[in-house]
N, C-alpha and C positions, 0 to 999 in steps of 0.2 A: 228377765221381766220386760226388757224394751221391747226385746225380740214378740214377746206375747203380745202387746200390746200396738205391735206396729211400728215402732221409734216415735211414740208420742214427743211434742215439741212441750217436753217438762224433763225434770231432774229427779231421777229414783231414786230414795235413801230404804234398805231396808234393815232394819235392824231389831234387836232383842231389848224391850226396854221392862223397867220393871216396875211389876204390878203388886197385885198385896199378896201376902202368905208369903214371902220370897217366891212365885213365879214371877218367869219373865216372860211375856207374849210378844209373839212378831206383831211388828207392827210397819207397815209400807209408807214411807210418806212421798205421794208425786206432787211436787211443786211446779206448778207452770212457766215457762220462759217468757210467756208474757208478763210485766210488771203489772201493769191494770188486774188480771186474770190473779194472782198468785195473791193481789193484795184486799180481794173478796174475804169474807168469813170462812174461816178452813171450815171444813166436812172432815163429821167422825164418821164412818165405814162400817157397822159392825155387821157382820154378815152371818148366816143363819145357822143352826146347829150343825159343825163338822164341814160347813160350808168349804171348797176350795176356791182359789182366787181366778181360777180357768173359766168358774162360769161367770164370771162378770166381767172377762174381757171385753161384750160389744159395748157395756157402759163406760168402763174404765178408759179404754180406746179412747175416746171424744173427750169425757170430762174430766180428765189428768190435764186436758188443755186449756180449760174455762176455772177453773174450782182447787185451790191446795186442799188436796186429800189424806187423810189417817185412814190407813183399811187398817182396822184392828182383828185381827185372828183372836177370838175367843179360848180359854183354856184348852179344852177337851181338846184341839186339834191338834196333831202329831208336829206341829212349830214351837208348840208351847216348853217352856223349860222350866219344870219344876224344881220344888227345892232340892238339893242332892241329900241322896241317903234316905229322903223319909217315902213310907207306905203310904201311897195317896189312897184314901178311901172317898165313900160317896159325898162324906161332907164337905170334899174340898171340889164338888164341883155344884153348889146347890144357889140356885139365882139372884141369892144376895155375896157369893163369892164373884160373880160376873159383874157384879154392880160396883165393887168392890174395887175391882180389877181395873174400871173404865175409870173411874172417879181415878187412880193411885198416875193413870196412864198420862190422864188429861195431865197431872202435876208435874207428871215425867217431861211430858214434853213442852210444860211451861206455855200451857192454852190456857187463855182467858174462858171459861168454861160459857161463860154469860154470851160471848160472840159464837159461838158453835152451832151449824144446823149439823143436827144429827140424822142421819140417813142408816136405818137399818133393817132388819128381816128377819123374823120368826124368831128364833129364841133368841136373838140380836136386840131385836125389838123388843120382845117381852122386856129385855134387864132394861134395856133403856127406860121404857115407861115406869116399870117399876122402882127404879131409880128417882124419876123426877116425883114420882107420886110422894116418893119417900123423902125427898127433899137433899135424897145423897148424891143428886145428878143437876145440872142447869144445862140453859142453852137457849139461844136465839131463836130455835123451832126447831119440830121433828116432823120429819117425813119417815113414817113406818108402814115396811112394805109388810101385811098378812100377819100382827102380833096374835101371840095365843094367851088366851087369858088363862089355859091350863093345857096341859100336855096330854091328851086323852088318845092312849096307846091302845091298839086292837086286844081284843082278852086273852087272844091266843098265844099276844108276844109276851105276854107278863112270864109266864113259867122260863121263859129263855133267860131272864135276867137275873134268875139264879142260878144258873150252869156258868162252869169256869169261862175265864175269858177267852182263854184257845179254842173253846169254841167257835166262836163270834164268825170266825171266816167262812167255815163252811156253810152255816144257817146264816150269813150276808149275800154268799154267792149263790146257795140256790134253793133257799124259802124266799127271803129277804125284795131282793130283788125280783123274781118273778113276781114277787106280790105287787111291788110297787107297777112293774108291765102291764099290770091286769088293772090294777085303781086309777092311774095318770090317763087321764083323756092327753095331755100335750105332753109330744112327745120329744122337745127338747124340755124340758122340768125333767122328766124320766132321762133322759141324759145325763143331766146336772147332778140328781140323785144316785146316779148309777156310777158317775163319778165319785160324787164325795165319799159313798161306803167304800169304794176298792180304796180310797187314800186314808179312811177315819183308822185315830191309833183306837185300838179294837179293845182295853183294857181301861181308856179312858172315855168310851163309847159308855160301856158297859158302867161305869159308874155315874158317868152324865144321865142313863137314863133312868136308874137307880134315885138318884136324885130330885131329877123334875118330874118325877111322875106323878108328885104330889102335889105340885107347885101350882098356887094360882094370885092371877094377878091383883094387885090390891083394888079394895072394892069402890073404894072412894080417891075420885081422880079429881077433885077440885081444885086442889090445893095445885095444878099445873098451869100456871096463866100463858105460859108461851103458845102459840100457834101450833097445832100438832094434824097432821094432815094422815089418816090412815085409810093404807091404799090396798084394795084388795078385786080380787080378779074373780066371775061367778063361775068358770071354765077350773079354777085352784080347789081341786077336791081335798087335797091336802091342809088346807087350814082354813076353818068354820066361816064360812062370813058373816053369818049371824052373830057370832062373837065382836066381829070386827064393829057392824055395827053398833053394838054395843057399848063398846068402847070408844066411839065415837060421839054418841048420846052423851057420854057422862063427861066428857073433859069440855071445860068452860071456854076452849077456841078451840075445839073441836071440828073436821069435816072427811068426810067419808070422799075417797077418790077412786072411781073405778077405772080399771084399764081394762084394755081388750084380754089378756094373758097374764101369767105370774113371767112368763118368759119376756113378755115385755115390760115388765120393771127390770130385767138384767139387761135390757136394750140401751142402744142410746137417743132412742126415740122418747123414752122419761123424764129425759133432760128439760122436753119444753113441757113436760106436764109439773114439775119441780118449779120452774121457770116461772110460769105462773101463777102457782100457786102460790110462790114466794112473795108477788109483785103484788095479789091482792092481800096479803097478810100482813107483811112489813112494809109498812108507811110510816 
């Protein structure tokens, strides 16, 4: 992980900690060798569906230096360890199991939940919001890069998610992905995504999507008074903007953040849009 990273000037812990259901999800923690820098508000990390931690090396890089970071890996991803001996079906990966999950994590690692900015991405971000909406989540403010208020899969994929999972590889490597080559105007996101399908465990793919396909995010976002900044890119054909705005309209500190690219939120050029954002929010 240094190695990925560069030999950032912080301290990597990674480890298996435990969440609800008896899963255990990795979760990364870089703490800074600055004492100033380590003793900011930790960042929770969660990053997007099946997300790997390769594409957020040019943020991570930088701000493992400023920021003590939680990257939490989300169930579905082949780190996750579930309970031994039982049949995970669709209900163990459905968006209030991920809500779940974050709330049990914070406890694990003995976070003041109330000091936390949350930083996360797509279905990262949906639990999150969903969570605070629901009052099962806190935090100092959230920065959410592209949340989906529903998961609105193409028609043609629906029939694939009843075929066995040993499918999944060859309709990932060549429907799957060419599809995405033809939809992504930018063409490191189609890297990122070209990544995470060759690593996603394909059985828990298949019932993640099984899951969220129904899911939408709650309607009434009042009840969130913290700062919530949602950041979305008009070049990200991958996740609605018009949603985004959306959901920017209805929460009571609410503000819509554009960036040039979805690939520049994995930058470390974010850092001073964050930065900012933080400086006019929290006073």
């Amino acid at each position: 992980m240094a190695e990925l990273l560069g030999h950032p000037n912080c301290t990597i812990e990674d480890q298996l900690i435990d969440a609800a259901d008896g899963f255990q999800l990795r979760v990364i923690t870089f703490t800074p060798t600055d004492a100033k820098a380590a003793a900011r508000a930790p960042v929770m990390l969660v990053p997007g569906w099946t997300s790997v931690i390769e594409g957020w090396e040019p943020l991570l890089r930088k701000w493992t230096q400023q920021r003590l970071i939680h990257y939490i890996e989300t169930r579905e991803k082949v780190t996750a360890n579930p309970p031994e001996g039982r049949k995970l079906t669709k209900h163990d990966f459905t968006m209030d199991k991920n809500i779940a999950d974050l709330a049990k994590v914070a406890e694990s690692l003995e976070t003041n939940m109330n000091e936390v900015d949350w930083f996360a991405s797509s279905l990262g971000a949906s639990a999150v919001l969903d969570g605070l909406a629901k009052g099962e989540l806190q935090g100092r403010s959230a920065f959410m890069l592209a949340p989906n208020t529903e998961f609105k899969f193409p028609l043609w994929t629906i029939p694939f998610t009843w075929l066995p999972w040993w499918f999944y590889p060859p309709v990932l490597r060549y429907i799957l992905t060419p599809y995405l080559k033809w939809k992504l105007k930018e063409e490191k996101q189609f890297i990122r995504y070209r990544r995470t399908l060759r690593n996603a465990h394909v059985y828990r793919l298949k019932r993640s999507v099984q899951a969220n396909k129904k899911f939408k995010l709650a309607e009434d976002l009042s009840n969130i008074h913290i700062p919530v900044a949602i950041c979305v890119a008009s070049s990200d054909v991958m996740h609605a903007e018009g949603a985004a705005h959306n959901i920017a309209a209805k929460l009571p500190k609410g503000e819509l953040v554009e960036v040039p690219s979805n690939q520049y939120a994995h930058e470390a050029e974010v850092i001073s849009d964050i930065d900012e954002w933080l400086a006019r929010n929290l006073q």
